[in-house]
mmJSON file of the N, C-alpha and C atoms, coordinates in Angstrom:
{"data_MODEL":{"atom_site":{
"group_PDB":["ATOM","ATOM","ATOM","ATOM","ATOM","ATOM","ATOM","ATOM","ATOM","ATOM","ATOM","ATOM","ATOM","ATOM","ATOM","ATOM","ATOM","ATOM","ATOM","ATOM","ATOM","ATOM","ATOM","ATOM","ATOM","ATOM","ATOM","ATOM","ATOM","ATOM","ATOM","ATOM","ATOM","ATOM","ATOM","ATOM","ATOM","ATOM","ATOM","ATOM","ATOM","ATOM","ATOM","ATOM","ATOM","ATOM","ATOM","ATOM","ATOM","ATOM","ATOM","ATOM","ATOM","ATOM","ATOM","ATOM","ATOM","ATOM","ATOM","ATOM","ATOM","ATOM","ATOM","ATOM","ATOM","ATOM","ATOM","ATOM","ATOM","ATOM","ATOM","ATOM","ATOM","ATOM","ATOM","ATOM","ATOM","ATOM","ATOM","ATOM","ATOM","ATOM","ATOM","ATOM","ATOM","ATOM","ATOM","ATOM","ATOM","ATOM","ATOM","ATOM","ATOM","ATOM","ATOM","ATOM","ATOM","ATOM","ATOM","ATOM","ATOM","ATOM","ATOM","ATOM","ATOM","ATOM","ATOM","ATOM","ATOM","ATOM","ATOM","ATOM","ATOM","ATOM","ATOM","ATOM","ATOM","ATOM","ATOM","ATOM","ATOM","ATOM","ATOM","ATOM","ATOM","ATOM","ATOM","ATOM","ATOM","ATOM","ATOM","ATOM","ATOM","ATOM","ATOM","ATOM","ATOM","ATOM","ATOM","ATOM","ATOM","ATOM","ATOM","ATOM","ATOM","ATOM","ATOM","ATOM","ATOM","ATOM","ATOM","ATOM","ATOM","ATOM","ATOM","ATOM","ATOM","ATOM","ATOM","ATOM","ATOM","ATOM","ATOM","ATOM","ATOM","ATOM","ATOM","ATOM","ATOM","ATOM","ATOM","ATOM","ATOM","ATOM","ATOM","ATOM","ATOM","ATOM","ATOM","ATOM","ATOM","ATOM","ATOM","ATOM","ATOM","ATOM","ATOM","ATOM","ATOM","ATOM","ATOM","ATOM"],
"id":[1,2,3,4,5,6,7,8,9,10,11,12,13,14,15,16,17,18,19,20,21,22,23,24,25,26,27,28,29,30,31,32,33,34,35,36,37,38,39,40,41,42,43,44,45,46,47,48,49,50,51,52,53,54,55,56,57,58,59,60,61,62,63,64,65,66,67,68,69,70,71,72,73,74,75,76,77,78,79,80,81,82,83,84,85,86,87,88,89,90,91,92,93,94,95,96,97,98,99,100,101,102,103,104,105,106,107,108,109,110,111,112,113,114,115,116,117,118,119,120,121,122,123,124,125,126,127,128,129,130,131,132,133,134,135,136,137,138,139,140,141,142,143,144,145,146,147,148,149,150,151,152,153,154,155,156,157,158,159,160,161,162,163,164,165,166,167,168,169,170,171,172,173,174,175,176,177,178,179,180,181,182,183,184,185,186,187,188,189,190,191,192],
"type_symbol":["N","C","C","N","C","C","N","C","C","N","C","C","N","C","C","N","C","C","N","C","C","N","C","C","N","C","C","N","C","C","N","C","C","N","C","C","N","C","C","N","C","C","N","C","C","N","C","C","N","C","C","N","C","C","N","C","C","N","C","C","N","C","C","N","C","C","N","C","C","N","C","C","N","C","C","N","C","C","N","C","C","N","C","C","N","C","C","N","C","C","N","C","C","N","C","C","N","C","C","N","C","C","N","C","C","N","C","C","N","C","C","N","C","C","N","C","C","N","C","C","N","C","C","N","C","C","N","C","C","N","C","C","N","C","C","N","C","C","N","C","C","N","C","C","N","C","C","N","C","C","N","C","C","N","C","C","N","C","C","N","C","C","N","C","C","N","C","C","N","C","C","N","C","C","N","C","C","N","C","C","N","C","C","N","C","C","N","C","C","N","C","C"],
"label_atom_id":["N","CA","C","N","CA","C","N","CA","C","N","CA","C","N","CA","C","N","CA","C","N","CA","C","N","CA","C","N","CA","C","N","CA","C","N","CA","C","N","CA","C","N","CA","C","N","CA","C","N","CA","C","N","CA","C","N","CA","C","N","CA","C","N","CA","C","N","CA","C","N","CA","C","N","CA","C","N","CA","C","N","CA","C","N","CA","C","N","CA","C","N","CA","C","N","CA","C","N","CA","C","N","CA","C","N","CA","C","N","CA","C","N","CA","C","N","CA","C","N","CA","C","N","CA","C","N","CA","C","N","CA","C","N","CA","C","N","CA","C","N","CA","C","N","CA","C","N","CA","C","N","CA","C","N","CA","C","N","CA","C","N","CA","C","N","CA","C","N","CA","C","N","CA","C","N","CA","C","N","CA","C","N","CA","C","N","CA","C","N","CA","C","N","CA","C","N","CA","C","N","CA","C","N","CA","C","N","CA","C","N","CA","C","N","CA","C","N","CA","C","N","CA","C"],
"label_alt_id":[null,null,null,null,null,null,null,null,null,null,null,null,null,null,null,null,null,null,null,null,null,null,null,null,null,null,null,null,null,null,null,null,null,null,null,null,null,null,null,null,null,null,null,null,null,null,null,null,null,null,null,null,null,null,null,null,null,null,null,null,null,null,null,null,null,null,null,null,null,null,null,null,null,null,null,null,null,null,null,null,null,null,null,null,null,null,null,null,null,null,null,null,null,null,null,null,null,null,null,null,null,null,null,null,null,null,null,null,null,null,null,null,null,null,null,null,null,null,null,null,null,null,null,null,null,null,null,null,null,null,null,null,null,null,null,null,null,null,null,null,null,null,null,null,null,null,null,null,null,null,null,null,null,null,null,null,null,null,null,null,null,null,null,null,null,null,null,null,null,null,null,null,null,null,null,null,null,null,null,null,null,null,null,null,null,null,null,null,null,null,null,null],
"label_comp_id":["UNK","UNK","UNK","UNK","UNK","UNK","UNK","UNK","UNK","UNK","UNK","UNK","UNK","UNK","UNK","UNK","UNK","UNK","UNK","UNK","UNK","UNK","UNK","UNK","UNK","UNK","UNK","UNK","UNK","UNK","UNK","UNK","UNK","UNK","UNK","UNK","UNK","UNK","UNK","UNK","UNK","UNK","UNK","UNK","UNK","UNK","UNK","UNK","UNK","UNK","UNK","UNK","UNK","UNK","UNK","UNK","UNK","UNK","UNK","UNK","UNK","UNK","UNK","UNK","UNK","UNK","UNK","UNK","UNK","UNK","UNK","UNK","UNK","UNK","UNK","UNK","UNK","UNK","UNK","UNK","UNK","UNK","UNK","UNK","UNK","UNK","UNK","UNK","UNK","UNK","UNK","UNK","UNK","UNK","UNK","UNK","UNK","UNK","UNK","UNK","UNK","UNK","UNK","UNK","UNK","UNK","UNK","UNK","UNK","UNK","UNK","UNK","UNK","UNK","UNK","UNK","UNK","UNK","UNK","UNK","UNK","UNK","UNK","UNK","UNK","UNK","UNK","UNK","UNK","UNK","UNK","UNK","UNK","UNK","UNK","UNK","UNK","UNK","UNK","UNK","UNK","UNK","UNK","UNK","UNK","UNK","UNK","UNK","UNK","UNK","UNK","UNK","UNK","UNK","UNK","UNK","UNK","UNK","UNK","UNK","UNK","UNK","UNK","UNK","UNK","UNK","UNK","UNK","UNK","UNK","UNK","UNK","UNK","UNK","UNK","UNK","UNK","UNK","UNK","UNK","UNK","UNK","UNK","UNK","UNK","UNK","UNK","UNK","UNK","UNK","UNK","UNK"],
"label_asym_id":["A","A","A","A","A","A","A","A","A","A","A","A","A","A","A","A","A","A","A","A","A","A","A","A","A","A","A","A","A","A","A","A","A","A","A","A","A","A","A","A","A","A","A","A","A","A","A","A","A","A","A","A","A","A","A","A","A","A","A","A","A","A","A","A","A","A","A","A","A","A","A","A","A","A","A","A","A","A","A","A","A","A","A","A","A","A","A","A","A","A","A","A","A","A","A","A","A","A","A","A","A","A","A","A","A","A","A","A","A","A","A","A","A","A","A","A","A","A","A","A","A","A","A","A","A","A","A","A","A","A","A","A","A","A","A","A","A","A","A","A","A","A","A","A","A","A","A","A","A","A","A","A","A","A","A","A","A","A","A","A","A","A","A","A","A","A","A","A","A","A","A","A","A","A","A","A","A","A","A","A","A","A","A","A","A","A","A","A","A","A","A","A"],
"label_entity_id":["1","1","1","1","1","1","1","1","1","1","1","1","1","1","1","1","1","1","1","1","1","1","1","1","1","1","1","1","1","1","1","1","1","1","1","1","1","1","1","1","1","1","1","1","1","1","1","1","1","1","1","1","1","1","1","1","1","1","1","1","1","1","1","1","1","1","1","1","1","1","1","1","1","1","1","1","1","1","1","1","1","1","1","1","1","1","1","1","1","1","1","1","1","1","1","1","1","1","1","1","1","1","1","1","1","1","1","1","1","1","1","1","1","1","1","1","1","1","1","1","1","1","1","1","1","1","1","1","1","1","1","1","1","1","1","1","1","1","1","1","1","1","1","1","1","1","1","1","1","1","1","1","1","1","1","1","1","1","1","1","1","1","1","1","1","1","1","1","1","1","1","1","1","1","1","1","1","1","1","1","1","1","1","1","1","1","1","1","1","1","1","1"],
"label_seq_id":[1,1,1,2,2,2,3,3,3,4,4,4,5,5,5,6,6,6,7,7,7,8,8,8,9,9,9,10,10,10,11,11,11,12,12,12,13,13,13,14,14,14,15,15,15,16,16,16,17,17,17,18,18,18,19,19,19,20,20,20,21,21,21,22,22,22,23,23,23,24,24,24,25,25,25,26,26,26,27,27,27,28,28,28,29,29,29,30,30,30,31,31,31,32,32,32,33,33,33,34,34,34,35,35,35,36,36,36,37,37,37,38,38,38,39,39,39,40,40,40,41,41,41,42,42,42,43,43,43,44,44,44,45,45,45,46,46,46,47,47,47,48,48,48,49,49,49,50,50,50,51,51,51,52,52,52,53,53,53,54,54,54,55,55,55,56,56,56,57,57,57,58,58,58,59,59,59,60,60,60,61,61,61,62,62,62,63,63,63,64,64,64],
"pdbx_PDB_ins_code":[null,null,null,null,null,null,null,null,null,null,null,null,null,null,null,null,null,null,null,null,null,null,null,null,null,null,null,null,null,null,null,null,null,null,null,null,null,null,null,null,null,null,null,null,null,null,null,null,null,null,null,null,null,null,null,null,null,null,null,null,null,null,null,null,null,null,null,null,null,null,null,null,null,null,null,null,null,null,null,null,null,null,null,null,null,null,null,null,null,null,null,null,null,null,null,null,null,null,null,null,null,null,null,null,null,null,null,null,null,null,null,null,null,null,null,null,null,null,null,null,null,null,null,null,null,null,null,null,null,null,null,null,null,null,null,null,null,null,null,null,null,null,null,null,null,null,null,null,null,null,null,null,null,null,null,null,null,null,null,null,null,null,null,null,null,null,null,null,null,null,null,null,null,null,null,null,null,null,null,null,null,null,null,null,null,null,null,null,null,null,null,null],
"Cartn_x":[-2.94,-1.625,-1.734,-0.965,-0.999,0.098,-0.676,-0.015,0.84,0.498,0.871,1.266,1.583,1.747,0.661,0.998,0.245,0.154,-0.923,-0.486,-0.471,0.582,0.636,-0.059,-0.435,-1.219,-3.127,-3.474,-4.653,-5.238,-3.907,-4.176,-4.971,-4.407,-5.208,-3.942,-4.134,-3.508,-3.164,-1.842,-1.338,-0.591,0.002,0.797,2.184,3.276,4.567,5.053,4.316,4.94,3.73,3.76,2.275,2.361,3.225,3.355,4.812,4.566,5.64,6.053,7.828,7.786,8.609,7.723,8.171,8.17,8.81,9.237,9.164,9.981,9.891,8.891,7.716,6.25,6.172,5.705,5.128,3.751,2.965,2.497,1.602,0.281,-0.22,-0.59,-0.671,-0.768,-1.351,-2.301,-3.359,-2.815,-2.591,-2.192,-0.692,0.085,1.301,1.018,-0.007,-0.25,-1.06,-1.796,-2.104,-0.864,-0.181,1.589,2.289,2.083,2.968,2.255,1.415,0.67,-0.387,0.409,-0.306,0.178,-0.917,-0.903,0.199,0.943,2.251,2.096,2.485,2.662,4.389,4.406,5.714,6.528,6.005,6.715,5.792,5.753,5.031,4.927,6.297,6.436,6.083,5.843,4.933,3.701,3.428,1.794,1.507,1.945,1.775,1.745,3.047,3.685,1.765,1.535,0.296,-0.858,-1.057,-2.106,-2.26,-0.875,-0.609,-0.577,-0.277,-0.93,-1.945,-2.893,-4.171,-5.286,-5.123,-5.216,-5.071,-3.66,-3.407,-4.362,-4.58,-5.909,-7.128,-7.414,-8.978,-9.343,-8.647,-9.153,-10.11,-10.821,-12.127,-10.857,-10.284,-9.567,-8.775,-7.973,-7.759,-8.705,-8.983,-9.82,-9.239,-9.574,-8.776,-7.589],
"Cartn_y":[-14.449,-14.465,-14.332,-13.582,-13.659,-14.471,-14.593,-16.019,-15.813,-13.976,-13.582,-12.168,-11.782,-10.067,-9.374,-8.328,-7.58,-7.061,-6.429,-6.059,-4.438,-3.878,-2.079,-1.517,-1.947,-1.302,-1.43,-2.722,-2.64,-3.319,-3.501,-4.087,-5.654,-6.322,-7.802,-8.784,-9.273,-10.484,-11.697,-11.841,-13.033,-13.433,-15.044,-16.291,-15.29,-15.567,-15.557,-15.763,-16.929,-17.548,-16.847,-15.796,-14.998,-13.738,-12.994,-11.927,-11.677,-10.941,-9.589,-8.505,-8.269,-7.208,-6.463,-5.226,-4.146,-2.695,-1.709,-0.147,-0.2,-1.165,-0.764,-1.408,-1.68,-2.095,-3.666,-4.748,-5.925,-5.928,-6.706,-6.229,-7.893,-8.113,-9.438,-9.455,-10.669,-11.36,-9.989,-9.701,-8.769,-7.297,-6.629,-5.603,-5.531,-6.472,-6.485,-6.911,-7.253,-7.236,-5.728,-5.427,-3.802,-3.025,-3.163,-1.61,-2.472,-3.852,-4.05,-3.786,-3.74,-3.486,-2.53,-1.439,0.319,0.171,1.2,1.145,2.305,1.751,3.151,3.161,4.269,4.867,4.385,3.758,3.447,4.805,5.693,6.628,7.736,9.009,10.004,10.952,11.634,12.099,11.878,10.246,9.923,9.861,10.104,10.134,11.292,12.734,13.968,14.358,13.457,13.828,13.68,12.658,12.145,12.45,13.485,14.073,15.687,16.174,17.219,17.174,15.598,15.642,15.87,15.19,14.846,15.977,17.042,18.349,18.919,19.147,19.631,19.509,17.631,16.951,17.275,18.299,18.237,17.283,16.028,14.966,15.525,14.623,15.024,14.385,13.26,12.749,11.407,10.648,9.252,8.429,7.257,6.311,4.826,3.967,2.213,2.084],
"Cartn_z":[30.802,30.212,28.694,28.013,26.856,25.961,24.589,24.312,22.804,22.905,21.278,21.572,20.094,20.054,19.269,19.915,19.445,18.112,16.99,15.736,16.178,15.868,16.108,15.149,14.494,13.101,13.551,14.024,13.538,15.878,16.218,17.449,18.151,16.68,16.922,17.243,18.411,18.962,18.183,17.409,16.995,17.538,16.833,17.395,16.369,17.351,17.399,16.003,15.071,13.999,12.506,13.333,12.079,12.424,12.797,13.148,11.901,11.613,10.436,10.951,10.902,11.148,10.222,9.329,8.344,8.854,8.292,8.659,9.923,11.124,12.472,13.242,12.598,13.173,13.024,14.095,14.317,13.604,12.618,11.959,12.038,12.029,11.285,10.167,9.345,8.165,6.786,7.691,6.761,6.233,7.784,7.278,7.29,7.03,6.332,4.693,4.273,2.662,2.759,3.169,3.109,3.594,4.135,3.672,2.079,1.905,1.35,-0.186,-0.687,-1.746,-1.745,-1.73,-1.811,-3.562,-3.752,-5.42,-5.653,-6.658,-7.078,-7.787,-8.533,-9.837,-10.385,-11.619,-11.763,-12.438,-13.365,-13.594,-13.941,-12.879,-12.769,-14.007,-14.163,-15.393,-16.275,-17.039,-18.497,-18.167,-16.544,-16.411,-16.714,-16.416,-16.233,-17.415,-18.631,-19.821,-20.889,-20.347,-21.188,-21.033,-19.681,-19.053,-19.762,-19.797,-20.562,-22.127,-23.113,-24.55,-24.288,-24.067,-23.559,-23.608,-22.957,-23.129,-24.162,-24.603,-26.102,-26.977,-26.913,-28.46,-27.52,-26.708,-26.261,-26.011,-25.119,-24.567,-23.325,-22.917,-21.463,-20.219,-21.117,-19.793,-19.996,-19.098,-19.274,-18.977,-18.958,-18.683,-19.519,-18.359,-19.092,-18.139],
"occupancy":[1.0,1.0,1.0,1.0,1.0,1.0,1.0,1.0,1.0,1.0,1.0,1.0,1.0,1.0,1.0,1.0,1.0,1.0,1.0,1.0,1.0,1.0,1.0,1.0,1.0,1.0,1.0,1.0,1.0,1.0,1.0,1.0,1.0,1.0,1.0,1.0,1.0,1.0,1.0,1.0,1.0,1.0,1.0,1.0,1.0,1.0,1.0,1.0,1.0,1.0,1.0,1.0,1.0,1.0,1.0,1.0,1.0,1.0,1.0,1.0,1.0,1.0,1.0,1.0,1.0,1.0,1.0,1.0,1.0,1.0,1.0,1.0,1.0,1.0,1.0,1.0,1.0,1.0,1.0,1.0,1.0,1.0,1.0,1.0,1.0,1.0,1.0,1.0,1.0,1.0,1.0,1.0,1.0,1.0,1.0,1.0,1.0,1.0,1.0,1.0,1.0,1.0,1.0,1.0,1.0,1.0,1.0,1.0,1.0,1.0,1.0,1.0,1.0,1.0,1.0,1.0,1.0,1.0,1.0,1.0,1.0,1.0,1.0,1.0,1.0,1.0,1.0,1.0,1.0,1.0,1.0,1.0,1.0,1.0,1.0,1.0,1.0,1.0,1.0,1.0,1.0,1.0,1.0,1.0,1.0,1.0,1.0,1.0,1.0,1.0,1.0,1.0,1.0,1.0,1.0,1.0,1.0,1.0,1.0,1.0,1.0,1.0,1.0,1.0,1.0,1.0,1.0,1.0,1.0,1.0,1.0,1.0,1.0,1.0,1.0,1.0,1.0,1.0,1.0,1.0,1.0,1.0,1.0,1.0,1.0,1.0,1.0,1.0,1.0,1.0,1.0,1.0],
"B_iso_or_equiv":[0.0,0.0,0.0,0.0,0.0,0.0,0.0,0.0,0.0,0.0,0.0,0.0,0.0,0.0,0.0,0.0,0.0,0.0,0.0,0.0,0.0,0.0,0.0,0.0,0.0,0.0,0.0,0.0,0.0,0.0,0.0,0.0,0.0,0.0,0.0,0.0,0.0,0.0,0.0,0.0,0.0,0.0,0.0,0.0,0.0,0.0,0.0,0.0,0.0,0.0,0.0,0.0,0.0,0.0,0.0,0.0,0.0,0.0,0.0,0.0,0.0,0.0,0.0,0.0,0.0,0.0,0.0,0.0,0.0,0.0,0.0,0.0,0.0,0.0,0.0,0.0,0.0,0.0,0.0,0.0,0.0,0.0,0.0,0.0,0.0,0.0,0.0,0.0,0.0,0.0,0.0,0.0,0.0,0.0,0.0,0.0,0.0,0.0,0.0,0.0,0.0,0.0,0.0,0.0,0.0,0.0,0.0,0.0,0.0,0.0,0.0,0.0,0.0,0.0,0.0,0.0,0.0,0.0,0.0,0.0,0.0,0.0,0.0,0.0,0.0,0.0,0.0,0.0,0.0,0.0,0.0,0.0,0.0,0.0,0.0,0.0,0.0,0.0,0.0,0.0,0.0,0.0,0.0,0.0,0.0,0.0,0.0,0.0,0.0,0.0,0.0,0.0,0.0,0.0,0.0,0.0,0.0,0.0,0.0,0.0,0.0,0.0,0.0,0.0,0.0,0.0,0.0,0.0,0.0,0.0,0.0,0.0,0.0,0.0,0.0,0.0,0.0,0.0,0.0,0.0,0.0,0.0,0.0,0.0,0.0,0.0,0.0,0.0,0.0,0.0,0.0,0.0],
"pdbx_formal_charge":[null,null,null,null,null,null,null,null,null,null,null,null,null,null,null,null,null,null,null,null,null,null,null,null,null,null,null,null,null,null,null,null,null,null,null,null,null,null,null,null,null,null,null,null,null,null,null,null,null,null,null,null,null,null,null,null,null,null,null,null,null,null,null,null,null,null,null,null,null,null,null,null,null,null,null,null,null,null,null,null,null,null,null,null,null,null,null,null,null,null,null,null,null,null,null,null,null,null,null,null,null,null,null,null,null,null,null,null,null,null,null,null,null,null,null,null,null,null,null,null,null,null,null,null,null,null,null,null,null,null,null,null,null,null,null,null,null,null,null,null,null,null,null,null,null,null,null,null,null,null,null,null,null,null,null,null,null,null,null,null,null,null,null,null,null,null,null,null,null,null,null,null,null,null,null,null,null,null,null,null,null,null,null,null,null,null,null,null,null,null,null,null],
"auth_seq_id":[1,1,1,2,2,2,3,3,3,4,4,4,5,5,5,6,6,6,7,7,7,8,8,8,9,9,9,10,10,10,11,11,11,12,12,12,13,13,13,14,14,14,15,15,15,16,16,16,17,17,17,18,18,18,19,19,19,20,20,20,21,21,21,22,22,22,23,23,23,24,24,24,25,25,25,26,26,26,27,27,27,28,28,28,29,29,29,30,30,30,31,31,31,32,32,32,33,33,33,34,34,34,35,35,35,36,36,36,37,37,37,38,38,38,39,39,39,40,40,40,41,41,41,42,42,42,43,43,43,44,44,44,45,45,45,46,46,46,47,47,47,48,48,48,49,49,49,50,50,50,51,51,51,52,52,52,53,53,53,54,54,54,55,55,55,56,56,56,57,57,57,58,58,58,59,59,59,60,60,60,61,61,61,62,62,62,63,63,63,64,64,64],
"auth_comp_id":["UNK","UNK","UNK","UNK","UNK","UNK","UNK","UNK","UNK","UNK","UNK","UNK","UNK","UNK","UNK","UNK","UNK","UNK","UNK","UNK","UNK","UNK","UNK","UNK","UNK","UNK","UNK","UNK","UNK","UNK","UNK","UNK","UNK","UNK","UNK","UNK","UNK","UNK","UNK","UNK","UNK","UNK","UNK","UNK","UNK","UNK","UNK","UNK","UNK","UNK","UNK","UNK","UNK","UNK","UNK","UNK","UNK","UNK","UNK","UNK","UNK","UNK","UNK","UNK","UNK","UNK","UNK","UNK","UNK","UNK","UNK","UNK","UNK","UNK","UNK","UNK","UNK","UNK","UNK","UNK","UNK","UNK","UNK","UNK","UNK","UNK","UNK","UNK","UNK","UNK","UNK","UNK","UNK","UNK","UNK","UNK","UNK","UNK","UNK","UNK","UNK","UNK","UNK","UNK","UNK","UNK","UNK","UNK","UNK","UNK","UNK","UNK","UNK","UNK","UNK","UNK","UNK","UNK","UNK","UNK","UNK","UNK","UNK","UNK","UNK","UNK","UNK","UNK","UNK","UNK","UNK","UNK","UNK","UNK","UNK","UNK","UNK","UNK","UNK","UNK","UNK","UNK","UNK","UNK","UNK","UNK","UNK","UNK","UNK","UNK","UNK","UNK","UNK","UNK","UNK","UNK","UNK","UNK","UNK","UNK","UNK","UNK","UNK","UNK","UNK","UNK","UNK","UNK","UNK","UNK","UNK","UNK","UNK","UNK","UNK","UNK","UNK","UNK","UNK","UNK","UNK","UNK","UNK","UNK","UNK","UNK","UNK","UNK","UNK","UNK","UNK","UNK"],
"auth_asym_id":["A","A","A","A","A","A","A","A","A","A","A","A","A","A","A","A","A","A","A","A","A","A","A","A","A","A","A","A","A","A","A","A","A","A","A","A","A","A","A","A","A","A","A","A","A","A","A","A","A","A","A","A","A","A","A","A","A","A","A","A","A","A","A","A","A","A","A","A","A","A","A","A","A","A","A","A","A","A","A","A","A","A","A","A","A","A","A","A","A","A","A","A","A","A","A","A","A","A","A","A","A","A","A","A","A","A","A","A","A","A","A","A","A","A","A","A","A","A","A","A","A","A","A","A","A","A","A","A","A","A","A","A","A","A","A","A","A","A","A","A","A","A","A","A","A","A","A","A","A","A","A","A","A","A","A","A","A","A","A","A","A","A","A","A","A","A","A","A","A","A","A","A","A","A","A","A","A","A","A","A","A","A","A","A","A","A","A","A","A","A","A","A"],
"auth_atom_id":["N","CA","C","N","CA","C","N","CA","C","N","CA","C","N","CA","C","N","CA","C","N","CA","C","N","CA","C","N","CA","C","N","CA","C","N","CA","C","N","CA","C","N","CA","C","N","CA","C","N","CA","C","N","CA","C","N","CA","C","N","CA","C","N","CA","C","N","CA","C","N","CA","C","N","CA","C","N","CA","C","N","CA","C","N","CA","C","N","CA","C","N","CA","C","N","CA","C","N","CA","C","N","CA","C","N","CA","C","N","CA","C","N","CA","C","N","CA","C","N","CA","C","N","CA","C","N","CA","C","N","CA","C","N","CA","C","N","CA","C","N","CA","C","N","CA","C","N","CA","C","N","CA","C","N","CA","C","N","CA","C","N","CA","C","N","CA","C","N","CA","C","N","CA","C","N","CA","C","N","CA","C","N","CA","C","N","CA","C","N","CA","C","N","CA","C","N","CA","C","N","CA","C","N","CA","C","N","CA","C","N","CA","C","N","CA","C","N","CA","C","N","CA","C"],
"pdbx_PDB_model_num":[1,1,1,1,1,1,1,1,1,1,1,1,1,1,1,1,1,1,1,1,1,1,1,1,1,1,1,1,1,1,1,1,1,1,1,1,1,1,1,1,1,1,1,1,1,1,1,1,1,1,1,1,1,1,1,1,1,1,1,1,1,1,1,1,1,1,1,1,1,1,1,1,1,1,1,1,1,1,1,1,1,1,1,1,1,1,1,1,1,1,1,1,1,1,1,1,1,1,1,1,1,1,1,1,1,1,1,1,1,1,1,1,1,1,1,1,1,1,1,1,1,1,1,1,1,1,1,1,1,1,1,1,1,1,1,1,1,1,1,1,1,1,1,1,1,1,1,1,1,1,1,1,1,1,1,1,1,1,1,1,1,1,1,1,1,1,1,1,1,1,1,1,1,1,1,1,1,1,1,1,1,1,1,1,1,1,1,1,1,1,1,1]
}}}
């Protein structure tokens, strides 16, 4: 008999009161902090904007 759910993401058996559910999916502890903290970019354009000075002054690159 089973005593939990399932995780749809990674397929490990948790308790009822440790199970998450985000975008549709039942999810445990773990890989509901892995969907929930993917690295973003907060604004693309001043990345691109500064990738393209960057160039201009013969930079090699960003770094830091």
């Amino acid at each position: 008999m089973l005593d939990g759910i399932k995780c749809q993401n990674c397929g490990k058996e948790v308790s009822e009161d440790e199970v998450f559910a985000t975008e549709g999916k039942t999810l445990c502890e773990d890989c509901y902090i892995d969907v929930g903290h993917r690295i973003r970019i907060c604004d693309p354009g001043e990345r691109d904007q500064r990738r393209s000075s960057g160039k201009a002054m013969d930079w090699k690159g960003l770094k830091g």
